[in-house]
C-alpha positions as CSV (number, residue, x, y, z in Angstrom):
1,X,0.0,0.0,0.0
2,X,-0.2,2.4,-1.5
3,X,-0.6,-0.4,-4.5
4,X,1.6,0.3,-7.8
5,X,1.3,-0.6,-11.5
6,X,3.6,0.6,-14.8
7,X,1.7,2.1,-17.4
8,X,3.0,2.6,-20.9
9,X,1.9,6.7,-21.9
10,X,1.9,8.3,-25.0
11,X,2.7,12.2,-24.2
12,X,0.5,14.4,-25.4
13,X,2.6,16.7,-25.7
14,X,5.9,15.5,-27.8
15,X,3.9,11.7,-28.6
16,X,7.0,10.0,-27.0
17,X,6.0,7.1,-25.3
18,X,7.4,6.1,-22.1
19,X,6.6,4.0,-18.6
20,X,5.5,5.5,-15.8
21,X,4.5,4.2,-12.3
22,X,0.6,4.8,-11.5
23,X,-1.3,4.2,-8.3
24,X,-4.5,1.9,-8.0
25,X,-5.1,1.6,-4.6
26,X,-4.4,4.9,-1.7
27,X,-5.0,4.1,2.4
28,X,-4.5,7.1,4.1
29,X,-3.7,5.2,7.0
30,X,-0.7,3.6,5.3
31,X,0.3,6.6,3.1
32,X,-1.4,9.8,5.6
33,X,-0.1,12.3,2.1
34,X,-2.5,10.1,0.2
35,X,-5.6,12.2,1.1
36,X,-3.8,15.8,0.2
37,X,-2.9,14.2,-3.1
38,X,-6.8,13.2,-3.9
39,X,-8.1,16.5,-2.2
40,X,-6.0,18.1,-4.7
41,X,-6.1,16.5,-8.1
42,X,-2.6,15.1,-7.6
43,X,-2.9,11.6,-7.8
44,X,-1.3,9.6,-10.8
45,X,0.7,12.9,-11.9
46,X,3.2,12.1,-14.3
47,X,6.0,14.5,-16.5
48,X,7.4,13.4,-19.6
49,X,11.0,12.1,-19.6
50,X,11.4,13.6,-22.9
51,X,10.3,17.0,-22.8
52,X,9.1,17.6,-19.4
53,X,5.4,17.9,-19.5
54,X,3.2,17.3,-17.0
55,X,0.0,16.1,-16.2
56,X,-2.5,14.0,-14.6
57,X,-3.8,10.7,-16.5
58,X,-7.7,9.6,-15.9
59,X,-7.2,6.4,-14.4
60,X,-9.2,4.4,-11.9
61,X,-8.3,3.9,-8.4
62,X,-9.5,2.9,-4.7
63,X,-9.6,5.4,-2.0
64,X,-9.3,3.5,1.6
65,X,-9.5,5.2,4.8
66,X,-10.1,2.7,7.2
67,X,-11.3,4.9,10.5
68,X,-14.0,6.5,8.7
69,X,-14.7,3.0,7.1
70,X,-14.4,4.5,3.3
71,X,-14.0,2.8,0.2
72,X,-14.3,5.0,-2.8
73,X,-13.5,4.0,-6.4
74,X,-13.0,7.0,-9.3
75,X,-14.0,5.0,-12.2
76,X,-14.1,7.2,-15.0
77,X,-16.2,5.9,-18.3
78,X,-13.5,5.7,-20.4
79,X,-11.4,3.3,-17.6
80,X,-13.6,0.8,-19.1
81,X,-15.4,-0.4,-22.8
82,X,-18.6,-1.7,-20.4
83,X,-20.0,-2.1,-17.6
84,X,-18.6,-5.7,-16.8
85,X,-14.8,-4.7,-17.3
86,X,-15.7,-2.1,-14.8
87,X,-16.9,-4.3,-12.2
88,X,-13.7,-6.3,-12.9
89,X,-11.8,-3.2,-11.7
90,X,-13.5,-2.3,-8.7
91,X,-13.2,-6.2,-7.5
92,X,-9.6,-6.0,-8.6
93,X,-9.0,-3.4,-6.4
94,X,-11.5,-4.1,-3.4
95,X,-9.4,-8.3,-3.7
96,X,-6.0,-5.7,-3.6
97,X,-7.4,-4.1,-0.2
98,X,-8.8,-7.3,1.6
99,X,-5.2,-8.9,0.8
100,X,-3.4,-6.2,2.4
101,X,-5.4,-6.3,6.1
102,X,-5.1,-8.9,8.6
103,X,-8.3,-10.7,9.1
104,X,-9.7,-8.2,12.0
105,X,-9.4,-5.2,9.6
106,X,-11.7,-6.8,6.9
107,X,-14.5,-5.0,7.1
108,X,-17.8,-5.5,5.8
109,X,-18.0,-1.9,3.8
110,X,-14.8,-3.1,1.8
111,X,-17.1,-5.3,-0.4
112,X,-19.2,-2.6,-1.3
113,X,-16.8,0.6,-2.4
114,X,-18.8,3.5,-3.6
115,X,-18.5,4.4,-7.3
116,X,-17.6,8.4,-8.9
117,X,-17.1,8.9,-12.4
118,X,-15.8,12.5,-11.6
119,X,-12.9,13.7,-9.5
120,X,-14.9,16.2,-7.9
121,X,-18.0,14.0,-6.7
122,X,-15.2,12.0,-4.7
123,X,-13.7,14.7,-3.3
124,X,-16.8,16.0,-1.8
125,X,-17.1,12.3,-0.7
126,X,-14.3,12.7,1.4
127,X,-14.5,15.9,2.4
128,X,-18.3,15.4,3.5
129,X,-16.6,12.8,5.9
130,X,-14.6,15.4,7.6
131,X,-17.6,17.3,8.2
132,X,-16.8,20.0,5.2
133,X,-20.4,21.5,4.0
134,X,-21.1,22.8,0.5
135,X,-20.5,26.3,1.7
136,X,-17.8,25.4,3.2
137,X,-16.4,24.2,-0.1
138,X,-17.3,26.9,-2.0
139,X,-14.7,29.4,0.7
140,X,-12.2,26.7,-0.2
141,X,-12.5,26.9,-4.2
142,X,-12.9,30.7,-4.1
143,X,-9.5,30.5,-2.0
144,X,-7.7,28.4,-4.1
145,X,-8.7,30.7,-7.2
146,X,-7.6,34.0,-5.7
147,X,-4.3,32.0,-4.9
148,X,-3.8,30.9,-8.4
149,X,-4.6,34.6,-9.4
150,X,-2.0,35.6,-6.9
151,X,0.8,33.4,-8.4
152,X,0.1,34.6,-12.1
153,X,0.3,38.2,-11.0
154,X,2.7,40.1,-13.7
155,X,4.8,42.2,-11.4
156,X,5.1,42.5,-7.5
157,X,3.0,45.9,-7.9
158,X,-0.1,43.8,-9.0
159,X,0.5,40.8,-6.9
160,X,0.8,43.6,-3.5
161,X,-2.9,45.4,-4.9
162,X,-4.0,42.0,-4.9
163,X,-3.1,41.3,-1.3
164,X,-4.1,44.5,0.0
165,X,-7.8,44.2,-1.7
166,X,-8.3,40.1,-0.4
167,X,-6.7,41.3,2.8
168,X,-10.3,39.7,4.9
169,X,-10.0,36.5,2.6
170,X,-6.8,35.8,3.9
171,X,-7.1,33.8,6.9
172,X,-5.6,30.8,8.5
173,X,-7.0,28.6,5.9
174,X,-5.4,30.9,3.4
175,X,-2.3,30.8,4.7
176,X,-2.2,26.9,5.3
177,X,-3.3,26.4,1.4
178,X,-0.6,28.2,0.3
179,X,1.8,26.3,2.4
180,X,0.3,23.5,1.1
181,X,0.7,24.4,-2.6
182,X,4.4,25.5,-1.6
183,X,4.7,21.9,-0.7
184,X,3.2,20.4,-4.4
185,X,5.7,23.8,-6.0
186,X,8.8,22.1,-4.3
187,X,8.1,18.6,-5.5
188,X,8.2,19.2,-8.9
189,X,11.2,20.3,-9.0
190,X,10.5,23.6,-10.5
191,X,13.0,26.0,-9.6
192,X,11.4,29.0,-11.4
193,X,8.1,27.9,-9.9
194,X,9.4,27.8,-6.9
195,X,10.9,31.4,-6.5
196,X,7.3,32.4,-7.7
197,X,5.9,30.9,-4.3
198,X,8.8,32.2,-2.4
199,X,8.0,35.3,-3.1
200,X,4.1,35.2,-3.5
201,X,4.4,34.1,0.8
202,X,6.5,36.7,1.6
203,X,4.6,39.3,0.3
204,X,1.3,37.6,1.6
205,X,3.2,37.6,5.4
206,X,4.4,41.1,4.9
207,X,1.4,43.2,3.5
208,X,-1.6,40.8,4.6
209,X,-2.8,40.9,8.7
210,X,-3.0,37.1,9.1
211,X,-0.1,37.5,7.6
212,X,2.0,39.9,9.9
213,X,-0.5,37.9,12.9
214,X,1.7,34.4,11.6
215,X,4.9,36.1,11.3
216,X,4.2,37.6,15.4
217,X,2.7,34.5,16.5
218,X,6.2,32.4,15.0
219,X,8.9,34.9,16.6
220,X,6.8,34.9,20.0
221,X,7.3,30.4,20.1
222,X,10.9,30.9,18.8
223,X,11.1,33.6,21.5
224,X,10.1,30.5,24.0
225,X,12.0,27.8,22.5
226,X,15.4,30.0,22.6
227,X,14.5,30.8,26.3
228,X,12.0,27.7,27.8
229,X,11.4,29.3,31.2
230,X,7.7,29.8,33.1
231,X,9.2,33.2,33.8
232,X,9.9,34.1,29.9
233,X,6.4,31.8,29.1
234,X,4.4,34.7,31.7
235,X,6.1,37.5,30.0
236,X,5.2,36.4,26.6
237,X,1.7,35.2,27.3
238,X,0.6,38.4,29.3
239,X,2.3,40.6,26.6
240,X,0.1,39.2,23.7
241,X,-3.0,40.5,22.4
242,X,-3.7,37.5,19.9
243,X,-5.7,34.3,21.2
244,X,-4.1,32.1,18.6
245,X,-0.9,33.0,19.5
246,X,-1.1,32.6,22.8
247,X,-2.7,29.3,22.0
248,X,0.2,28.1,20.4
249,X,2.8,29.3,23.6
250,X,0.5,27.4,25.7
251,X,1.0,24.5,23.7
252,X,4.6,24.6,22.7
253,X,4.7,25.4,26.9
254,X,2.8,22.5,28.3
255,X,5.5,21.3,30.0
256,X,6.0,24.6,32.2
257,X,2.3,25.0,33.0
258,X,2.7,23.4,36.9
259,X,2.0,24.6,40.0
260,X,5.4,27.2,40.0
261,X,3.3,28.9,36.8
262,X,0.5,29.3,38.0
263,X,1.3,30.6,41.7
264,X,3.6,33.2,39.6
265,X,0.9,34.1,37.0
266,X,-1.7,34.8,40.8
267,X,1.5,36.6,42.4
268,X,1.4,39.3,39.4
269,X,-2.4,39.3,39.5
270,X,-2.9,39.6,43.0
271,X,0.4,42.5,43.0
272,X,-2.1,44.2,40.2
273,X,-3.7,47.4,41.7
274,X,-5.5,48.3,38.3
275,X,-9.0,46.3,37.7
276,X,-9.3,46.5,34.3
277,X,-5.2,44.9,34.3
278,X,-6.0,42.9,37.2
279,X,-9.6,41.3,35.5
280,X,-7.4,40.8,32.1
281,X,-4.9,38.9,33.7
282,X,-7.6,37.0,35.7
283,X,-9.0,35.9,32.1
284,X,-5.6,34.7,30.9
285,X,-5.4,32.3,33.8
286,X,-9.0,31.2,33.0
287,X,-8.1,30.6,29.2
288,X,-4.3,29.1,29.8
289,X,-6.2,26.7,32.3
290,X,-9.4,26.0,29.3
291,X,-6.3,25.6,27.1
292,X,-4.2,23.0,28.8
293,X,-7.4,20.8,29.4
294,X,-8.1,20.6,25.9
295,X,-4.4,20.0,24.8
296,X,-4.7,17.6,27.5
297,X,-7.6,15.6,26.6
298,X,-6.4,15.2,23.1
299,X,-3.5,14.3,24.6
300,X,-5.3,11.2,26.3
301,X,-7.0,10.7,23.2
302,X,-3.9,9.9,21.5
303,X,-2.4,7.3,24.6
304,X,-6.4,5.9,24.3
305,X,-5.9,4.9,20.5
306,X,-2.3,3.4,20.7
307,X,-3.0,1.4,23.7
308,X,-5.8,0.1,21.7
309,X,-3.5,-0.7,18.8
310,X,-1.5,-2.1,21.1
311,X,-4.2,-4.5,22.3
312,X,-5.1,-5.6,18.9
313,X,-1.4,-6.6,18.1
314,X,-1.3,-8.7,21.5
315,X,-4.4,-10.5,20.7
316,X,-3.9,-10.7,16.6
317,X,-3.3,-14.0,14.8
318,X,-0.8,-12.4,12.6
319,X,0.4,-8.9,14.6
320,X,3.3,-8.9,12.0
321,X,0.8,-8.2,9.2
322,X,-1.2,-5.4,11.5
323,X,2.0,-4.0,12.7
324,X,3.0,-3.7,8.8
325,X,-0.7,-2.4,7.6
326,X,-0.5,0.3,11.0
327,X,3.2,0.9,11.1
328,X,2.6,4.8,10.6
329,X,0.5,4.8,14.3
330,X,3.6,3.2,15.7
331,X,4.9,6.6,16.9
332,X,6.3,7.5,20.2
333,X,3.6,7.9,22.1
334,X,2.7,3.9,20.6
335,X,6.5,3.2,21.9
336,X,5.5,5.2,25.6
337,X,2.6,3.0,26.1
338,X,4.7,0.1,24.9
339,X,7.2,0.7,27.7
340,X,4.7,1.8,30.1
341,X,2.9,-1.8,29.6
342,X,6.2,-3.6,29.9
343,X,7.2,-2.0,32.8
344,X,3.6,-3.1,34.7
345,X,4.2,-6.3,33.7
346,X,6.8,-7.1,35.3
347,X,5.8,-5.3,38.4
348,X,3.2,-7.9,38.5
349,X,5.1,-10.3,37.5
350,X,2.4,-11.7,34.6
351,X,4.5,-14.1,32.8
352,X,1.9,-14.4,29.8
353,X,1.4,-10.2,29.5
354,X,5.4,-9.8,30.0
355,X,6.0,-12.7,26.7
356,X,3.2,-11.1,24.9
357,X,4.4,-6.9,24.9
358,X,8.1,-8.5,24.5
359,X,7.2,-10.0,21.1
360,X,5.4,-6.7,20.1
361,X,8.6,-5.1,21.2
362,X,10.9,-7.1,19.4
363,X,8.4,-6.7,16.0
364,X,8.6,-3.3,16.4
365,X,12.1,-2.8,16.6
366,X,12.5,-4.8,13.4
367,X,10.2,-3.1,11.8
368,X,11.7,0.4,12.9
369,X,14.9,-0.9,12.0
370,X,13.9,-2.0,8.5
371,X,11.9,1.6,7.5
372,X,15.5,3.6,8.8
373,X,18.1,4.4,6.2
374,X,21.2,2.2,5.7
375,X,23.6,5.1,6.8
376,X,21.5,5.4,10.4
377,X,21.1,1.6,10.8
378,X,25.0,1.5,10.0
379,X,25.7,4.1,12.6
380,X,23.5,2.2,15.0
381,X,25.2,-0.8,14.8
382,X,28.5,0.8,15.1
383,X,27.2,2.7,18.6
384,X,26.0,-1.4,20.2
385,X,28.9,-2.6,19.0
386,X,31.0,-3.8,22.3
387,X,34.3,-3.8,21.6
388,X,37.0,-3.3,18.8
389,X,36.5,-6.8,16.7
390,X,32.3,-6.3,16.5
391,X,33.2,-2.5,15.3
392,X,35.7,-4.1,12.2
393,X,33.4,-7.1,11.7
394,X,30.5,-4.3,10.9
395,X,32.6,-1.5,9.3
396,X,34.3,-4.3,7.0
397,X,30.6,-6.4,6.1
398,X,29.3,-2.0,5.5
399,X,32.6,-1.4,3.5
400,X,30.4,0.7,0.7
401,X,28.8,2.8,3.5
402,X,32.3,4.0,5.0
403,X,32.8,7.1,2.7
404,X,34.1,11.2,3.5
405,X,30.7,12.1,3.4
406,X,29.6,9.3,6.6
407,X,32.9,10.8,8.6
408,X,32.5,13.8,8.7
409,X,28.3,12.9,9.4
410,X,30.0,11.1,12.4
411,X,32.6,13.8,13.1
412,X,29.5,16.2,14.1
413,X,27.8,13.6,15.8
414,X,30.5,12.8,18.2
415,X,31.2,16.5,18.7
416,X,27.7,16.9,19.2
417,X,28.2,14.5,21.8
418,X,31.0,15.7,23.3
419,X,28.8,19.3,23.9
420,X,26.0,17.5,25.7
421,X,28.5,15.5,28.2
422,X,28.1,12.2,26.7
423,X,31.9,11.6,27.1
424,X,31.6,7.3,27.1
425,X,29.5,7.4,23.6
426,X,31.9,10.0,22.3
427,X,35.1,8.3,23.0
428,X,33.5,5.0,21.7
429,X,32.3,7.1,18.6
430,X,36.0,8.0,18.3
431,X,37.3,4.8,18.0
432,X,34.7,4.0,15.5
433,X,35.8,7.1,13.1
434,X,39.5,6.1,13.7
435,X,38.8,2.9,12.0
436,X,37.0,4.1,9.9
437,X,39.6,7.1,8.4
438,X,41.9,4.0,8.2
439,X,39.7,1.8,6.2
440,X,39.1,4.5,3.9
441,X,43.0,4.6,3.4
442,X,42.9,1.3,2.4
443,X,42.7,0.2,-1.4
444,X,38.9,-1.3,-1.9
């Protein structure tokens, strides 16, 4: 997932013909970019070897998202001559799907996918799911066409009159669509493109107030992050006049919100002899209080739904497959609750619970080990390595992996160490690059 298929294209363009990969089946759960890329007409993209066109090709594929229980085909008339070779299509891919899931995820709604013949019918689909109204949509086209107006804008005098007469369109929403189309910009490729976006955000984030309100509410949490103290999280919190920012100190500061914080936030109230001061300040504590609950809550939210995943991998007939299908919820917060669960297990000393959480343990450390790059499992197998002969048993058997480039990678690292007063992994590191400078020495 997300399933795969070369298809031979004749470009419209130039009428060279070349192969191209093309996706039949997206789970958002496997593949979370999948939905952006269907949301935005971006699925099954292609550009020409030969003369660099792009564009998308009108081909039929499955649309899975598994917690909202959705299975949506685009079938477009021409992906088939009747109405028989379509329903070979949509069983194709519905057969592709079942295959993939370990038997608890086979749902009942999987042998029954809903059918679009346009791009845009799906998309409200999905949409319509998130709880997204027609009105809703509309904002979002109208949006997305003022954008597109903004990027075509001839010189930077036309682009700024544009910002200046949108300047109440432009919202959060705004501002998050253009960051996403920034995104789609970079992954072409397209330098010149590019640049055009560069500047287009700059401008918006200069001229536009959402725009100057993001560019405040960023230098206030770098402000924090330079300087993570209650006392420098008060000053900035009571010196802010914008909920959303303060929203986002609150959050980047959940850590500091104890007791200390709050008996210093009621010191300065209390030490407040005007009312109108003394009743704002008053409000701040209510709303940092209203604001940590919340993050809280969602914060149990998340610990709810990986302890459940957890569950389902103890008591699955094939965890390995689950584990594969759900590897992107196998975050750190999965690997807290993980720990946490071990940890309680042997306090009680069940045998059975201990054998089980070990062998989801050990699955997920394989599997975590298999999605990192060869350079950081490399370097991780140099840092377990216990003495000199394990470190020139893996450097030799990694021979292609010991190049300038990893060295001087290492070099940082072990200064980096060094810094943070991790003087045993350093001097181990140390030995490792020593070896390593001498092996590249050597003829291959």
């Amino acid at each position: 997932m997300p399933q795969l298929m070369l298809a031979r294209i004749t470009c419209a363009h130039c009428q060279q013909r070349f192969e191209a990969p093309v996706e039949q089946v997206l789970d958002v759960r496997a593949d979370p970019s999948a939905k952006m890329r269907v949301l935005n007409g971006a699925v099954n993209t292609v550009a020409c070897p030969h003369c660099g066109a792009r564009g998308a090709l009108n081909l039929p594929f499955l649309y899975h998202d598994p917690e909202k229980q959705l299975a949506l085909v685009y079938m477009p008339m021409e992906a088939g001559r009747d109405h028989l070779e379509r329903q070979l299509e949509i069983g194709k891919f519905t057969r592709a799907v079942m295959d993939s899931l370990p038997a608890e995820e086979r749902k009942g709604y999987l042998l029954q996918p809903q059918v679009f013949l346009t791009p845009d019918t799906l998309v409200n689909k999905i949409l319509e799911a998130d709880g997204v109204t027609p009105e809703m949509l509309a904002e979002q086209r109208a949006k997305g066409e003022l954008l597109q107006r903004m990027f075509s804008a001839e010189s930077d005098e036309a682009l700024e009159a544009l910002i200046r007469d949108n300047d109440d369109r432009i919202d959060g929403p705004f501002l998050r669509l253009l960051s996403l189309n920034m995104e789609m910009v970079r992954s072409t490729g397209n330098e010149q493109a590019m640049a055009r976006m560069n500047r287009l955000r700059e401008k918006v984030l200069a001229l536009s107030r959402e725009g100057q309100a993001a560019a405040t509410r960023g230098a206030a949490v770098e402000a924090l992050q330079a300087e993570p103290t209650r006392e420098k999280l008060l000053e900035l919190l009571i010196g802010s006049d914008d909920r959303q920012t303060r929203r986002a100190l609150i959050t980047v500061g959940r850590p500091l919100l104890d007791y200390a914080f709050f008996q210093g936030l009621t010191a300065r109230i209390e030490a407040t002899e005007d009312a109108e001061e003394r009743k704002r300040l008053e409000a701040l504590r209510q709303e940092i209080l209203d604001v940590r609950e919340e993050i809280d809550a969602e914060v149990r939210a998340q610990y709810e739904k990986r302890a459940d995943l957890l569950r389902d991998l103890m008591m699955s007939e094939d965890p390995a497959r689950l584990a594969r299908y759900r590897f992107a919820e196998m975050d750190d917060v999965f690997m807290s609750v993980l720990r946490a669960s071990i940890e309680q297990a042997t306090e009680a000393k069940d045998e059975a619970a201990l054998t089980a959480l070990r062998k989801v343990y050990d699955l997920t450390m394989r599997l975590m080990e298999e999605a990192t790059p060869p350079a950081l499992r490399f370097l991780g197998m140099l840092m377990r390595a216990e003495n000199e002969q394990q470190i020139d048993e893996i450097l030799a058997a990694n021979r292609r992996l010991v190049t300038e480039q990893m060295i001087e990678a290492l070099a940082g690292v072990e200064a980096n160490m060094r810094e943070d007063g991790e003087t045993e992994s350093a001097d181990h590191l140390a030995l490792v690059l020593r070896k390593a400078r001498a092996m590249l020495l050597q003829p291959a």
